[in-house]
SEKOLNU-236501 format. One record per residue (C-alpha): residue number from 1; z, x, y. Coordinates in nm, 2 decimals, padded with zeros to 4 digits. Layout:
N
R    nr        w        u        v
R   NUM        Z        X        Y
...
***
This chain:
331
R    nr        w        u        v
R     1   -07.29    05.45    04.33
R     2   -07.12    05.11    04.18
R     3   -07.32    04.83    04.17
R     4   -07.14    04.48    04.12
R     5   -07.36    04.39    03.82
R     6   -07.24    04.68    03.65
R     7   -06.88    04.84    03.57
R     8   -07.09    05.16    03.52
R     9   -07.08    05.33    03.86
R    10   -06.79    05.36    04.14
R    11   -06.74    05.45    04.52
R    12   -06.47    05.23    04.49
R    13   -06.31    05.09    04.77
R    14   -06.43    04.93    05.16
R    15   -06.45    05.03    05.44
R    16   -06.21    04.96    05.73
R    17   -05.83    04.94    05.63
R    18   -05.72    05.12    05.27
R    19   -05.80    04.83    05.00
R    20   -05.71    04.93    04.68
R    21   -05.95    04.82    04.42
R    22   -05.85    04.83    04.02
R    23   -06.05    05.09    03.85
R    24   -06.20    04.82    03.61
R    25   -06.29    04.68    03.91
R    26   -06.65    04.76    04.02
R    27   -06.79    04.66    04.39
R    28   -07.03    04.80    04.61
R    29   -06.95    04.99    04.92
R    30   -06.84    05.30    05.19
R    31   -06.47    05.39    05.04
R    32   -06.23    05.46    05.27
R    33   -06.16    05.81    05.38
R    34   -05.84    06.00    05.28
R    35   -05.63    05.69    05.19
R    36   -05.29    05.76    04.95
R    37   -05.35    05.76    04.60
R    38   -05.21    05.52    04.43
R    39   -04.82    05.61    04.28
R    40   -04.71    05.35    04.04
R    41   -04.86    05.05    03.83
R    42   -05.21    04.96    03.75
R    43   -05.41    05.27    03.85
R    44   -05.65    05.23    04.20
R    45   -05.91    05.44    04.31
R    46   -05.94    05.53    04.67
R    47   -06.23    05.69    04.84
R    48   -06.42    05.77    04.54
R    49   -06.73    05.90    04.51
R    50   -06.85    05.90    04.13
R    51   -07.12    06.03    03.91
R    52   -07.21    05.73    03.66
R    53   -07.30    05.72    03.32
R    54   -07.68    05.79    03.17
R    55   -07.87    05.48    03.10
R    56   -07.86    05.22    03.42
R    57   -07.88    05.40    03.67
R    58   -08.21    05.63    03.55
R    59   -08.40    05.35    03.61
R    60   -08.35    05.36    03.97
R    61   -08.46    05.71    04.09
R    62   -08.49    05.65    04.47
R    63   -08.33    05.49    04.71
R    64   -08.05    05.36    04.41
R    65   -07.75    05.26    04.72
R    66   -08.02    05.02    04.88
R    67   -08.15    04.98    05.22
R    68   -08.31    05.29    05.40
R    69   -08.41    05.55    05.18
R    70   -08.24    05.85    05.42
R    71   -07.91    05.93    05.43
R    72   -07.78    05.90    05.81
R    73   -07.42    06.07    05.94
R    74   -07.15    05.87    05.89
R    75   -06.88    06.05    06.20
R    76   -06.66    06.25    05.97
R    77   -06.30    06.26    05.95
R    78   -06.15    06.43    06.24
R    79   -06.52    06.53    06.32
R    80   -06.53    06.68    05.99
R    81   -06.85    06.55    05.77
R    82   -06.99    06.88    05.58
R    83   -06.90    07.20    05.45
R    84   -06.94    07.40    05.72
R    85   -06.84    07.83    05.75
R    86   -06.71    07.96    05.42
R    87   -06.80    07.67    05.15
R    88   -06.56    07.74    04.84
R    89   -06.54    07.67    04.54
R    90   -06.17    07.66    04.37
R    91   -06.18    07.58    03.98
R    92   -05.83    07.47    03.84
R    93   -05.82    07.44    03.48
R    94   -05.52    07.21    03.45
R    95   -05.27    07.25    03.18
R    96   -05.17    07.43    02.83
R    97   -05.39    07.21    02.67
R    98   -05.63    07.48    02.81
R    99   -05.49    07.75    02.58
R   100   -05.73    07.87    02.32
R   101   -05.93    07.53    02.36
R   102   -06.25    07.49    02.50
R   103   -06.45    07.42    02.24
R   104   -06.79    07.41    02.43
R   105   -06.70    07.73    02.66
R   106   -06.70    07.49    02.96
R   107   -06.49    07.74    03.12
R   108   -06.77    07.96    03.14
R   109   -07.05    07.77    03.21
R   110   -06.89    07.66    03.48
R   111   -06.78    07.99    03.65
R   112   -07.14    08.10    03.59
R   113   -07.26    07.85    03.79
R   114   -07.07    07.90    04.07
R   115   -07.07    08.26    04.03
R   116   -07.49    08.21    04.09
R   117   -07.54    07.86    04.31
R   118   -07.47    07.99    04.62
R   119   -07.78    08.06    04.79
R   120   -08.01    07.94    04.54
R   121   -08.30    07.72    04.68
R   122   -08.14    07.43    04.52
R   123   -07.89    07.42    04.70
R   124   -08.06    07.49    05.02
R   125   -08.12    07.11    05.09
R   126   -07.79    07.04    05.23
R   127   -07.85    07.25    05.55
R   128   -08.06    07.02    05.68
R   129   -07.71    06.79    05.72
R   130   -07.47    06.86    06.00
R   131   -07.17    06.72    06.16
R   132   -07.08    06.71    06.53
R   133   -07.40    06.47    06.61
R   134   -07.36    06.12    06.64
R   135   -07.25    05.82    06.37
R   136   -07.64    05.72    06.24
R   137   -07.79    06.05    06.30
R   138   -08.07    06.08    05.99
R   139   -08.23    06.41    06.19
R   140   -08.01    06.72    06.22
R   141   -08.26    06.97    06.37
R   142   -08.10    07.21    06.58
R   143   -07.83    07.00    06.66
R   144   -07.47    06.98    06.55
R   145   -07.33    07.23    06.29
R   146   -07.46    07.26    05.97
R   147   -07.36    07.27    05.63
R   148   -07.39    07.62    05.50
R   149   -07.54    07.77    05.15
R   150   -07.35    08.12    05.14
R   151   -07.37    08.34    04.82
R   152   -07.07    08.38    04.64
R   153   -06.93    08.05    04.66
R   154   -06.68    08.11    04.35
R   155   -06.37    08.15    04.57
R   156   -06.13    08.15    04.28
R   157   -06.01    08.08    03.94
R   158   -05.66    07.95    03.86
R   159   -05.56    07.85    03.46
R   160   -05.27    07.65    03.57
R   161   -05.16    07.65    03.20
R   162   -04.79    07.68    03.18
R   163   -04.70    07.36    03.09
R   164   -04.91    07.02    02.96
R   165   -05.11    06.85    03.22
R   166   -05.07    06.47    03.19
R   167   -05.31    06.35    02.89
R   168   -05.43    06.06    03.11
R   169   -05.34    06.20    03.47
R   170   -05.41    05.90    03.77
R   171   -05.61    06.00    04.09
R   172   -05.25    06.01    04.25
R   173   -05.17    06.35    03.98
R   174   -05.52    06.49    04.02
R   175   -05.47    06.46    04.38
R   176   -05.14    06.63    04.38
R   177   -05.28    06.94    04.13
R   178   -05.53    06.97    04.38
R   179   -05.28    07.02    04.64
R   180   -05.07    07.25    04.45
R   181   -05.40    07.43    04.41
R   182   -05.44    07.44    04.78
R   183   -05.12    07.64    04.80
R   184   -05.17    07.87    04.47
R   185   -05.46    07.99    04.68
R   186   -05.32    08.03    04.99
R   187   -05.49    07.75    05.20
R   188   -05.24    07.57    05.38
R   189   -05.38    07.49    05.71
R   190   -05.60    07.21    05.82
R   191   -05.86    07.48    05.92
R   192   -05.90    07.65    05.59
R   193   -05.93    07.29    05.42
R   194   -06.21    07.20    05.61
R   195   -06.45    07.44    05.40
R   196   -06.30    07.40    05.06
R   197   -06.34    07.19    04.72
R   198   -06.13    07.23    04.43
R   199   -06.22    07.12    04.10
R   200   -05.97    07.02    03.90
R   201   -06.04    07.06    03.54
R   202   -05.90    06.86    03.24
R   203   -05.88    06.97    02.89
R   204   -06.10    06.87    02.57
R   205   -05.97    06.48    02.48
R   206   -05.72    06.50    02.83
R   207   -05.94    06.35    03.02
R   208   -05.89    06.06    03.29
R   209   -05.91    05.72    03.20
R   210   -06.30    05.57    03.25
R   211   -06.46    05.90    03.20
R   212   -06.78    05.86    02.97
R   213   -06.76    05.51    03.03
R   214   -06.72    05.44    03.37
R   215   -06.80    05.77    03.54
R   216   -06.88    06.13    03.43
R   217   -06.69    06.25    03.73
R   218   -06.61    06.15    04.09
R   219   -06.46    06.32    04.40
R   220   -06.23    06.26    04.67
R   221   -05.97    06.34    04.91
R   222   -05.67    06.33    04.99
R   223   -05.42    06.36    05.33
R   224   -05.15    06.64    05.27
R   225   -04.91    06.89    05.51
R   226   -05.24    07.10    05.44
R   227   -05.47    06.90    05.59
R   228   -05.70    06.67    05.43
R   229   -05.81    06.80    05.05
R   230   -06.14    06.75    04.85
R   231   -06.13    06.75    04.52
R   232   -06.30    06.69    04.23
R   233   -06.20    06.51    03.88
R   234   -06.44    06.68    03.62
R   235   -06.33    06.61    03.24
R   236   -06.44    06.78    02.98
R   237   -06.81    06.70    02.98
R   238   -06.93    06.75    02.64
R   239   -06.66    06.51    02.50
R   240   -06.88    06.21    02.65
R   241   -07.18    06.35    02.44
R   242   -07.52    06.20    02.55
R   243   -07.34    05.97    02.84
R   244   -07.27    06.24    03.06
R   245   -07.58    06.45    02.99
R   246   -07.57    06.64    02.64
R   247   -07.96    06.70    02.59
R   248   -08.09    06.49    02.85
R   249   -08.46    06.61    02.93
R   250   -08.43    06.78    02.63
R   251   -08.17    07.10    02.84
R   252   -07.96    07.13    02.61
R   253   -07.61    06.98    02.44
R   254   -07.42    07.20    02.73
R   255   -07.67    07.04    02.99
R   256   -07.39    06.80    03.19
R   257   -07.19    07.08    03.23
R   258   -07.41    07.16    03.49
R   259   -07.59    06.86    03.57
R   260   -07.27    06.67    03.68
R   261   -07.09    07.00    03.83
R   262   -07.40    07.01    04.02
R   263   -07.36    06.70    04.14
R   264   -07.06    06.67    04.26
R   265   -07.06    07.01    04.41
R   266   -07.36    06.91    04.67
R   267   -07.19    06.59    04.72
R   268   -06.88    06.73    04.88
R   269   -07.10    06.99    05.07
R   270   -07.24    06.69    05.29
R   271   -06.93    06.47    05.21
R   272   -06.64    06.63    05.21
R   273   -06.37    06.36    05.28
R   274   -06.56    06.05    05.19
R   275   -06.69    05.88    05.38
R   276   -06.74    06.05    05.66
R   277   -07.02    06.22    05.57
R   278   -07.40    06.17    05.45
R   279   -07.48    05.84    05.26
R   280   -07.70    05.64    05.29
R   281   -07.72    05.24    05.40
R   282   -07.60    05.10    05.08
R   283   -07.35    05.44    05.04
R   284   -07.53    05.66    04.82
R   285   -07.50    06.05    04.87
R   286   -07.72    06.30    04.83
R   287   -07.66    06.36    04.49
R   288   -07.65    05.98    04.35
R   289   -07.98    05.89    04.48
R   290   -08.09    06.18    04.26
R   291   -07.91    06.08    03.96
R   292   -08.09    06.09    03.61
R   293   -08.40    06.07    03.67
R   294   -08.65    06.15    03.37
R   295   -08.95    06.20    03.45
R   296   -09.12    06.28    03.78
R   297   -09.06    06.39    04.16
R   298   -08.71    06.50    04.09
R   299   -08.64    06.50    03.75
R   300   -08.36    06.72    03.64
R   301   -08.46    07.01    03.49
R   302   -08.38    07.39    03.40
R   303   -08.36    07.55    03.76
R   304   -08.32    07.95    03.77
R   305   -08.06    08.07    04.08
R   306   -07.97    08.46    04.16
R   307   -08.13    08.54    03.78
R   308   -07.95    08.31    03.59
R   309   -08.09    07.96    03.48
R   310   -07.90    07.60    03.45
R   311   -07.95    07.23    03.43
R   312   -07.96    07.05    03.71
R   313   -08.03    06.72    03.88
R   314   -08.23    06.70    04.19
R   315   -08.08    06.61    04.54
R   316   -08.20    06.39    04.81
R   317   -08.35    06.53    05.08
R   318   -08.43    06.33    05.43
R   319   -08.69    06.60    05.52
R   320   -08.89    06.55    05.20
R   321   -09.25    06.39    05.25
R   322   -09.30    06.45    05.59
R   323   -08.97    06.25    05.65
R   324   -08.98    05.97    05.43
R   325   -08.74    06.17    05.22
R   326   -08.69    06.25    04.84
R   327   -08.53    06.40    04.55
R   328   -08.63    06.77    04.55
R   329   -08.50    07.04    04.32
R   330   -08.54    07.30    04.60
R   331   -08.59    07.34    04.99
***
């Protein structure tokens, strides 16, 4: 999450009416939910949730949005807070840029991962969140319904690579791909929305503006004839180097890949439309609290899921120490 000493981090915008906030711009708090990406003129970020840069926020480890340490349920959007049922993943990889370029085989790193998170014990925290209980619940229980960790999350795969993508593209374009995704795949109901993320994919040096110095990727959503969207912006990792996770903890050059796919992944589990879901008091999810650390309770580390092994950060968990909660690299 943003903090206003910093232009580092980013859930950028406040809450109550749709404020649009300039991307250079950093200010702390709870984005608004689902409002219209900007069109025209200096680019705005709306309801962003966003996985900073290495370096300022590593020294914060727990409790990084402020306040109480537990993330507490935030009502949803249109009752919807988590991933609930199904939990897809959709990767787009956006543009003929994509052709015969992919220097670091992001592609498929990526795929693995999905093809193997589902689950895994990592993800297994987010269960413990729920929707359908009441604004400030920090306890699930039995109560509500939960969000789900299926195997087989990898719904599909779509190289949308028959023309150029945009070689800056605004949240308003990446917010539209993901909407022409939504149809390429055949979810075009409100209904089928409601357990689906699509991560939309830019090219090697086609990345959106900010990435590797203001964020290493954020997600979102967005209001369509579909129903509301999440979506994801993830750039090309490795072209941020050591910002975004190449050999941190010593995983690996490819390590971000993962680490920051990861992240936003588990994020839009138990937030799907920000920011309706899980944060906590200073509007932290699950995932930022858990962001970087280096040594520890937590740290990120090489985690091994259905046989295969990747990079990844830790995630909060409320349950964690008897209650007090924590960042926990399985449940």
């Amino acid at each position: 999450m943003k903090r206003s000493r910093s232009i580092i981090f980013g859930s950028l915008a406040t809450a109550g009416a749709a404020i649009a906030v300039a991307a250079l711009v950093m200010t702390t708090g709870v984005g608004q939910a689902n409002a219209s990406p900007a069109s025209h003129g200096t680019e705005v970020l709306h309801g962003i949730h966003s996985m900073g840069i290495r370096g300022v926020k590593a020294a914060c480890h727990h409790n990084c949005g402020g306040g109480s340490n537990n993330l507490s349920y935030h009502g949803g959007v249109g009752g919807v807070g988590v991933e609930t049922g199904g939990d897809k993943v959709y990767l787009v990889y956006w543009g003929s840029q994509w052709n015969n370029n992919d220097p670091s085989g992001e592609a498929s790193i990526q795929q693995n991962f999905f093809n193997h998170v589902g689950g895994s014990s990592w993800n297994n925290s987010v269960t413990q969140y729920c929707e359908g209980v009441a604004s400030g619940t920090i306890t699930c229980g039995s109560s509500g319904t939960h969000a789900v960790n299926p195997t087989g999350v990898l719904a599909g795969v779509w190289y949308d690579n028959s023309a150029a993508a945009p070689s800056r593209p605004s949240q308003s374009q990446l917010a539209s791909e993901a909407t022409n995704a939504a149809a390429h795949f055949g979810n075009t109901s409100a209904s089928s929305n409601t357990t689906v993320q699509y991560v939309i994919n830019t090219a090697t040096g086609n990345n959106a503006s900010g990435f590797g110095t203001q964020y290493c990727a954020w997600h979102s959503s967005v209001s369509t004839s579909y129903g509301n969207i999440a979506y994801t912006n993830m750039p090309y990792i490795t072209d941020a180097g050591s910002s975004c996770g190449a050999n941190f903890n010593n995983l690996g050059a490819n390590a971000g890949i993962t680490i920051v796919g990861g992240h936003e992944f588990a994020e839009t589990e138990t937030d799907i439309f920000p920011n309706g879901g899980w944060l906590d008091s200073g509007g932290s999810e699950n995932g930022d609290k858990c962001a970087w650390i280096s040594s520890g309770q937590g740290a990120s580390a090489n985690v091994t899921m259905n046989g295969a092994t990747f990079p990844v950060q830790s995630l909060w968990s409320n349950a964690f120490n008897s209650g007090a909660g924590g960042c926990v690299l399985s449940y």
